[in-house]
C-alpha positions as CSV (number, residue, x, y, z in Angstrom):
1,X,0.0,0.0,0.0
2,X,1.2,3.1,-0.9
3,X,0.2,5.4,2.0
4,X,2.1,8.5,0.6
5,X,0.9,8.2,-2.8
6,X,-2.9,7.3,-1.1
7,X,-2.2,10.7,1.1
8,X,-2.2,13.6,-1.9
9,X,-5.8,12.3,-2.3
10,X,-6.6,14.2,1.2
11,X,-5.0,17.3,0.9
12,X,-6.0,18.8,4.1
13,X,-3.9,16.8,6.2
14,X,-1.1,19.0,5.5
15,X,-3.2,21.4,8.2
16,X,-3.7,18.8,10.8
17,X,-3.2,15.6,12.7
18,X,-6.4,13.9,11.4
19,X,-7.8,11.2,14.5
20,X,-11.7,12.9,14.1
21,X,-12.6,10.6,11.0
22,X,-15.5,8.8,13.3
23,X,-16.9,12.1,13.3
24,X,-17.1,12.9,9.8
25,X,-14.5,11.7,7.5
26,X,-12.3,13.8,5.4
27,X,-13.0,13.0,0.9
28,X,-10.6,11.7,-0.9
29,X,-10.1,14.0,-4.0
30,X,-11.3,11.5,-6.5
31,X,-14.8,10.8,-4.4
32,X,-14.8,15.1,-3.9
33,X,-14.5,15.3,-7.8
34,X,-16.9,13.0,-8.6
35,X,-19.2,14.9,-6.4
36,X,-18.1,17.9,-7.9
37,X,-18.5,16.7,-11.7
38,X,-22.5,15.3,-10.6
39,X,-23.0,18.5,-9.2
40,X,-21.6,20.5,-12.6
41,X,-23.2,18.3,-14.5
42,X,-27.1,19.5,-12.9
43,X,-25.8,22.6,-13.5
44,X,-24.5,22.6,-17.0
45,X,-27.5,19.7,-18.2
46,X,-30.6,20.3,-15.9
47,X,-32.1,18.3,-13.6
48,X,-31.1,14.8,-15.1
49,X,-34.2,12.7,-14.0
50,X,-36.2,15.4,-15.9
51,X,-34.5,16.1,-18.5
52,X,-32.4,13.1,-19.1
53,X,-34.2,10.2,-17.4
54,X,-33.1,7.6,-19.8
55,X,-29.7,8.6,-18.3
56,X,-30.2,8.9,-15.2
57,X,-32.6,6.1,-13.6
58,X,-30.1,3.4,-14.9
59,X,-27.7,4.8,-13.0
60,X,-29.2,5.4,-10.3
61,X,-30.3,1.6,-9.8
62,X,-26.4,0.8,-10.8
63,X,-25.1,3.0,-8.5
64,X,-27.3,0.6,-5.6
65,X,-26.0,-2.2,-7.2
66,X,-22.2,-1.1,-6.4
67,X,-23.1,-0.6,-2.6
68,X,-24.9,-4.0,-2.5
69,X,-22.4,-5.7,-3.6
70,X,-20.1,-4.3,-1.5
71,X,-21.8,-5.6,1.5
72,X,-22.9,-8.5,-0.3
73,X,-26.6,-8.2,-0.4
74,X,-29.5,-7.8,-3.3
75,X,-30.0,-3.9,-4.3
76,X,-33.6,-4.6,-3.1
77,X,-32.4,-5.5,0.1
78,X,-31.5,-1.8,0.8
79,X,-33.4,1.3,1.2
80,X,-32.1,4.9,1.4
81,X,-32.1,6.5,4.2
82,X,-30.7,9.8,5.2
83,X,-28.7,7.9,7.9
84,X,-28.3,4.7,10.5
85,X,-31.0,7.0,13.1
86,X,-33.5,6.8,10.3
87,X,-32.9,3.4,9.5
88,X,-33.4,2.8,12.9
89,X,-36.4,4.8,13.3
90,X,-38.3,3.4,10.6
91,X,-37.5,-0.3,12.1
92,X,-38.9,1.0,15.2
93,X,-41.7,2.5,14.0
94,X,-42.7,-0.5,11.5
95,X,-43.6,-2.2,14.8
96,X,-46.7,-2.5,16.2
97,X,-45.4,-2.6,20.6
98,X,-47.0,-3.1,23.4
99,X,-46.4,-2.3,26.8
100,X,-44.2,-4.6,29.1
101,X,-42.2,-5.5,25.6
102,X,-38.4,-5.3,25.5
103,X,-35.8,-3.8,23.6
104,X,-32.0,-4.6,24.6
105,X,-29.3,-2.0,23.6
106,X,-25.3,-2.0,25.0
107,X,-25.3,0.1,28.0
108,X,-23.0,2.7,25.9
109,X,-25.2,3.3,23.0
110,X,-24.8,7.1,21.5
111,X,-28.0,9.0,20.3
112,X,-28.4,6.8,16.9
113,X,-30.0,3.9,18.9
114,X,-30.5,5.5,22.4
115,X,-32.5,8.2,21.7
116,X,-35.4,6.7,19.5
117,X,-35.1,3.7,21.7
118,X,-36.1,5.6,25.1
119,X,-38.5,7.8,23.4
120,X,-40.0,4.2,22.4
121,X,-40.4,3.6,25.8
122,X,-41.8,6.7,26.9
123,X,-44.5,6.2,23.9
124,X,-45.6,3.2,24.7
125,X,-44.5,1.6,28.0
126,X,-41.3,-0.8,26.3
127,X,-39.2,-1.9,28.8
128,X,-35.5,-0.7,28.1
129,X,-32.7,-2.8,29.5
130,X,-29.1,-2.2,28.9
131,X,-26.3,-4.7,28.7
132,X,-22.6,-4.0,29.4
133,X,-19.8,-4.4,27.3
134,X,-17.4,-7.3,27.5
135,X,-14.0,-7.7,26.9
136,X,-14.3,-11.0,25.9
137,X,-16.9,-12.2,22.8
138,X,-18.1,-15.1,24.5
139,X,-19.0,-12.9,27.4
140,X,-20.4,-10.8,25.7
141,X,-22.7,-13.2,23.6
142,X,-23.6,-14.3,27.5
143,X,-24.5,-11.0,28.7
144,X,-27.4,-10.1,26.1
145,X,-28.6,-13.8,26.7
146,X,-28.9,-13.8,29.6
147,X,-30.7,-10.9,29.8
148,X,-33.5,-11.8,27.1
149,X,-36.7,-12.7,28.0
150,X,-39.7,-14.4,26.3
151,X,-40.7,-10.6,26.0
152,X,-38.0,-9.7,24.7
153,X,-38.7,-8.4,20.5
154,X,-35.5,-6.2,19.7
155,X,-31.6,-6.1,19.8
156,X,-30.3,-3.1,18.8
157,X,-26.4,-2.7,19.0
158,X,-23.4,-1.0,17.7
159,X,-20.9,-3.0,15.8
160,X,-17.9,-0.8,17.2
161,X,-19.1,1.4,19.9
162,X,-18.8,4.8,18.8
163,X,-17.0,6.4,22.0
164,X,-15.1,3.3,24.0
165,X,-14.3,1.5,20.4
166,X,-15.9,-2.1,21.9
167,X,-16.1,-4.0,18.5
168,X,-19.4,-6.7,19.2
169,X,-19.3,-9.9,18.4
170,X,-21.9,-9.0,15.7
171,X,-22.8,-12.7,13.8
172,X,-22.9,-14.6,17.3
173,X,-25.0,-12.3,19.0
174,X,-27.6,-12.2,15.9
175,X,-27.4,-16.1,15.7
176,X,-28.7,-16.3,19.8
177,X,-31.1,-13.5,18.8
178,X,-32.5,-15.5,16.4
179,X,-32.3,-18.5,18.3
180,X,-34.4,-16.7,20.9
181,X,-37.3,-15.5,18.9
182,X,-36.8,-12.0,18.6
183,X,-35.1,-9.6,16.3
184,X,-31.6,-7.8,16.0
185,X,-31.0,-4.4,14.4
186,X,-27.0,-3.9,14.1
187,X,-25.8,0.1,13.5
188,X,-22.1,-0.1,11.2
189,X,-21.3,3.4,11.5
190,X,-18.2,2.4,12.9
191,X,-17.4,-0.7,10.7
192,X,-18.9,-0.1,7.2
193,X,-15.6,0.2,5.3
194,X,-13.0,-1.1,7.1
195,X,-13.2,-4.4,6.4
196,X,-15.3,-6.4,4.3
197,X,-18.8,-7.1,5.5
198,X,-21.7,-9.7,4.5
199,X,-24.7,-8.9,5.9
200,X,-26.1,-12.2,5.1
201,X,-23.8,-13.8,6.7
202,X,-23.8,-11.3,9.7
203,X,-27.3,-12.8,10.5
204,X,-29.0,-9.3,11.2
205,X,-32.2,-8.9,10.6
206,X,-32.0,-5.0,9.9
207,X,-28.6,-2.8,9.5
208,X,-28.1,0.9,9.7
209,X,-25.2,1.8,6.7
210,X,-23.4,5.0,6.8
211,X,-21.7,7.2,3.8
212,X,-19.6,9.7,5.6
213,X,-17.5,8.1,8.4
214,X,-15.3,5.1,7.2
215,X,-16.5,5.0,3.7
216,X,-15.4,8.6,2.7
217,X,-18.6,9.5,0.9
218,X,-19.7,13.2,1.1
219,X,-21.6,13.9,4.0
220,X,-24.6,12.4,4.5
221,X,-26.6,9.7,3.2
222,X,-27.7,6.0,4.5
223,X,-29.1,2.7,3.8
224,X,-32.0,0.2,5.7
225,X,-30.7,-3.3,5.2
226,X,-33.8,-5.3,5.8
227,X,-33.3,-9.3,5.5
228,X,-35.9,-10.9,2.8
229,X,-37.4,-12.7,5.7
230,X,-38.0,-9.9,7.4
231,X,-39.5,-7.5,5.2
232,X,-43.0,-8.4,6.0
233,X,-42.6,-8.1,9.6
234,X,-42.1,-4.1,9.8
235,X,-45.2,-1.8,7.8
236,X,-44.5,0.7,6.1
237,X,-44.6,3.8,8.5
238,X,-44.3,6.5,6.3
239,X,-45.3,6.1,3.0
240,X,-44.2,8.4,0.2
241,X,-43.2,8.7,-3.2
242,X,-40.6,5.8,-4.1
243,X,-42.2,3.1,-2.2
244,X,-44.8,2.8,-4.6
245,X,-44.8,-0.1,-7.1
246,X,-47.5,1.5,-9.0
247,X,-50.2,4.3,-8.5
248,X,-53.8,4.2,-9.9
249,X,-55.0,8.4,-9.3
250,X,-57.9,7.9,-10.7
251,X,-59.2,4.5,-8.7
252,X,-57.1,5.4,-5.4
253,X,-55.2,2.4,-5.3
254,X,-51.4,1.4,-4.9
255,X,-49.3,-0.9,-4.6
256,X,-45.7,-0.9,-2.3
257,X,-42.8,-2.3,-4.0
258,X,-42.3,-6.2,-3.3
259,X,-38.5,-5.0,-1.6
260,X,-36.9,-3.1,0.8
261,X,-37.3,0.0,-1.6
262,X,-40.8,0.0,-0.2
263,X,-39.5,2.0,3.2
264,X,-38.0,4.8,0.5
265,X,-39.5,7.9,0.2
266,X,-37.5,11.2,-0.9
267,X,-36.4,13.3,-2.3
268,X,-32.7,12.1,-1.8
269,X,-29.5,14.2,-3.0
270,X,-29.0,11.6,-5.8
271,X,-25.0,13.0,-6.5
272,X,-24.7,12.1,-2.8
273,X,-25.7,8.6,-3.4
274,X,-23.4,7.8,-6.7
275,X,-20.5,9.7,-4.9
276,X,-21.2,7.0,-2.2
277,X,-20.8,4.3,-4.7
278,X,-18.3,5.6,-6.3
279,X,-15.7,5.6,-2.4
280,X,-16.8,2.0,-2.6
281,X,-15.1,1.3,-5.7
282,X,-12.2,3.7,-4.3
283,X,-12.0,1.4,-1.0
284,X,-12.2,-1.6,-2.8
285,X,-9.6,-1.0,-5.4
286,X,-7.1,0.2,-2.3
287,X,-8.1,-3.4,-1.0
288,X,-10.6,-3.6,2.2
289,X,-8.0,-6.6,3.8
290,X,-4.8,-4.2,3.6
291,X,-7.1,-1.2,4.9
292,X,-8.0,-3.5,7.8
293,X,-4.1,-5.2,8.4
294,X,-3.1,-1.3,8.6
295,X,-5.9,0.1,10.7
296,X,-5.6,-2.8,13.1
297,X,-1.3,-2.2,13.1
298,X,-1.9,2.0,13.9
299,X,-4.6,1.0,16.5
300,X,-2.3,-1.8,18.1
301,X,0.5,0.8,18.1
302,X,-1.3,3.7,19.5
303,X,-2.9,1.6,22.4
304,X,0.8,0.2,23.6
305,X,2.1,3.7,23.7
306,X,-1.2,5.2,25.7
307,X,-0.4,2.3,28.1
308,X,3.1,3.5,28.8
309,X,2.2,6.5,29.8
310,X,1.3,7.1,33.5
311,X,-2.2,8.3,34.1
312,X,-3.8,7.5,31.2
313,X,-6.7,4.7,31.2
314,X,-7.4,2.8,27.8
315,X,-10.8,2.2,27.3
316,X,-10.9,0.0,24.0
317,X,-10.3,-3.8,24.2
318,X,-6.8,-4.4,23.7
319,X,-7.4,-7.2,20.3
320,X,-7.8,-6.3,17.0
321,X,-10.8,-9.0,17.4
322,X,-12.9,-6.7,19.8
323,X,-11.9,-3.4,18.8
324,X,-11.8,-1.5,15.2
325,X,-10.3,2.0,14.2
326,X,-11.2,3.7,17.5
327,X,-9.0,4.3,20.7
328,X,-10.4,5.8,23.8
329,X,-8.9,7.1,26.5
330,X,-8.4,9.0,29.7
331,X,-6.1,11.0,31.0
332,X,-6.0,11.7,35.1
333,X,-5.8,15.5,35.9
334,X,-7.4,17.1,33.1
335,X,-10.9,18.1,32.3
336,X,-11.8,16.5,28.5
337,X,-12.5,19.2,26.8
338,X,-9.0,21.3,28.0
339,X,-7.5,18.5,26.9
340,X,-8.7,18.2,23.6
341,X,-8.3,21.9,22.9
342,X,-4.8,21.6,24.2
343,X,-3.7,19.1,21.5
344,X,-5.6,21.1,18.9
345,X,-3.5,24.7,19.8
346,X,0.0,23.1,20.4
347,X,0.0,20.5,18.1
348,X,-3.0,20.6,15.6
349,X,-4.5,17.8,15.8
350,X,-8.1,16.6,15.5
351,X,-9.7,14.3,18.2
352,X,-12.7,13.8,20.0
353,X,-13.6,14.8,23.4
354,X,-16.9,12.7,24.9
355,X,-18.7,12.9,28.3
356,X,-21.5,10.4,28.3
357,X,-21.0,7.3,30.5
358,X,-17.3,7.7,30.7
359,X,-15.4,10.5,30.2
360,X,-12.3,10.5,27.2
361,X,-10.7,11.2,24.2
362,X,-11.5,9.4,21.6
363,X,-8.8,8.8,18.3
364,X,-10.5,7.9,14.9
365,X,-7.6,5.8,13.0
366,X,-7.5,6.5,9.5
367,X,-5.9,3.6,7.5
368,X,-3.6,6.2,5.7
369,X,-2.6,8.1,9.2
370,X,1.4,7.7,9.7
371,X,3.3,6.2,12.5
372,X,4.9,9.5,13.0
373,X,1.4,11.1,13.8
374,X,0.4,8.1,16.5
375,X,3.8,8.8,17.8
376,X,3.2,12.8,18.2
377,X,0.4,12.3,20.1
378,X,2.0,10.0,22.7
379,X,4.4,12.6,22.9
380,X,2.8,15.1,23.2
381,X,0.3,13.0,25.7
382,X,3.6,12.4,27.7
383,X,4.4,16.0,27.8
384,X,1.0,17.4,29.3
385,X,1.3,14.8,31.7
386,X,4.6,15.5,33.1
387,X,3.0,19.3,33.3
């Protein structure tokens, strides 16, 4: 892999230390100027479905097709969403719930799945019951078992937990879910594009898919994965134009579309969208195994260094197996945010500050970071801490 040739495609690292790309990511220039060139072209041609529809609804349906098969599904297996929350909301709300059932979520969920899961409860009486992480997968299989119940209708987790970096056991924990009766909804914001991922194979009934974090699309767009034999078990909530397989005006009458396209309704930024298939054809010609082997050797590196240095506290599971591109941390005798501000006036660079159930940084690991730049922030970790 050639990291310094794959660096002039992100020209604004020369400003900064970049360890925010959980946030939002930074483009590569070849997904920006695709963006750019769909954008140009609207301006220079029109509106394409009008005016060139021919044109443009065969590529949007190809430009599905790409981003199916990169997670290995059907294109009618997804549905665009305008993010993993509204994937997750319209799971939610395709339920019909009654009060006393249960929905399981990690007990470090951020406000993708916590959020519209509590306000579930607050609507209509669903018992909420958190599990804690694990730092061992079998554990952690045992600790949402054992807490499931015959009531129990939804598991809704994080693949790699945004702030503390826990990477979940994903495909065991759907199997006992399964097992069990009930149904699992996994969130990817923190995996999609790291490595490769069949959702299929995952076992997940539903999946929440991200453009913007580490897939590199333009910010923001999303996809519903909904399992064919699932797709009868949520309605349709909110039904607009696009889930419709045909209209009759005249008689009042409809039909939804026979796939997961029937939980679509718009209008989407369509440029958005190819751009987003078109950083999955940039990820996969880099190579989604030597993007992982990296990610996983700058992760391993920068947690050994943060457990040299006295005071700090890792958060994130030592083994590449339960953790993915995010490192948290803590550092005694200094409030979070002065901390993070610190790093960003002396040595320009990006990271995360987060106060939710633990306090921390938190270091996104871009695949084409160097080892000079994990190095600088152990330095310059070491250095406030000798203050």
């Amino acid at each position: 892999m050639d990291i310094p040739k794959i660096r002039q495609d992100f020209p604004a690292l020369k400003h900064y230390v970049w360890l925010q790309n959980g946030g939002v990511s930074l483009t590569p220039a070849p997904v920006a100027e695709e963006h750019v060139r769909l954008m140009r072209e609207i301006l220079e041609r029109g509106p394409m479905h009008i005016v060139y529809p021919d044109e443009e609804y065969p590529r949007r349906q190809q430009s599905k097709e790409r981003l199916a098969r990169f997670f290995w599904v059907d294109a009618g297996d997804l549905s665009l969403m305008r993010g993993v929350s509204e994937a997750y909301q319209t799971v939610l709300r395709g339920l019909d719930w009654r009060e006393g059932d249960q929905v399981l979520i990690t007990e470090e969920e951020e406000q993708a799945v916590f959020l519209p899961t509590f306000h579930l409860r607050d609507l209509f009486g669903v018992e909420v019951i958190k599990v804690p992480l694990v730092d061992d997968a079998e554990g952690q299989v045992e600790a949402i078992a054992g807490r499931m119940t015959d009531r129990t209708r939804l598991v809704a987790f994080s693949h790699v937990i945004t702030d503390s970096g826990f990477r979940l056991p994903a495909k065991e924990i759907c199997r006992v879910v399964r097992e069990r009766g009930a149904m699992s909804f996994v969130d990817t914001a923190h995996s999609a594009g790291l490595y490769s991922i069949d959702l299929n194979e995952m076992g997940c009934d539903f999946a929440g898919l991200l453009s913007y974090k580490w897939m590199y699309a333009p910010y923001a767009s999303g996809l519903l994965f909904v399992r064919k034999e699932r797709l009868d078990d949520i309605r349709v909530t909110y039904a607009g134009a696009r889930a419709e397989s045909w209209v009759d005006f005249k008689r009042n009458r409809f039909e939804m579309k026979a796939t997961a396209e029937r939980f679509e309704y718009g209008p989407w930024s369509w440029p958005l969208v190819h751009a987003w298939a078109f950083s999955a054809d940039y990820l996969s010609d880099i190579g989604l195994a030597r993007i992982w082997k990296r990610t996983t050797a700058l992760a391993s590196r920068l947690k050994t260094g943060l457990k040299g240095i006295p005071g700090v506290r890792v958060f994130t599971p030592e083994a590449p197996a339960l953790s993915a591109a995010v490192v948290s941390f803590h550092m005694a005798g200094w409030d979070v945010i002065d901390l993070r501000d610190t790093l960003r006036e002396r040595w320009k660079i990006m990271i995360k500050a987060f106060q939710t159930t633990r306090d921390g940084l938190r270091a996104s690991v871009p695949f084409f970071l160097l080892e000079e730049e994990i190095d600088l922030l152990l330095e310059a970790l070491e250095t406030l801490g000798e203050a």
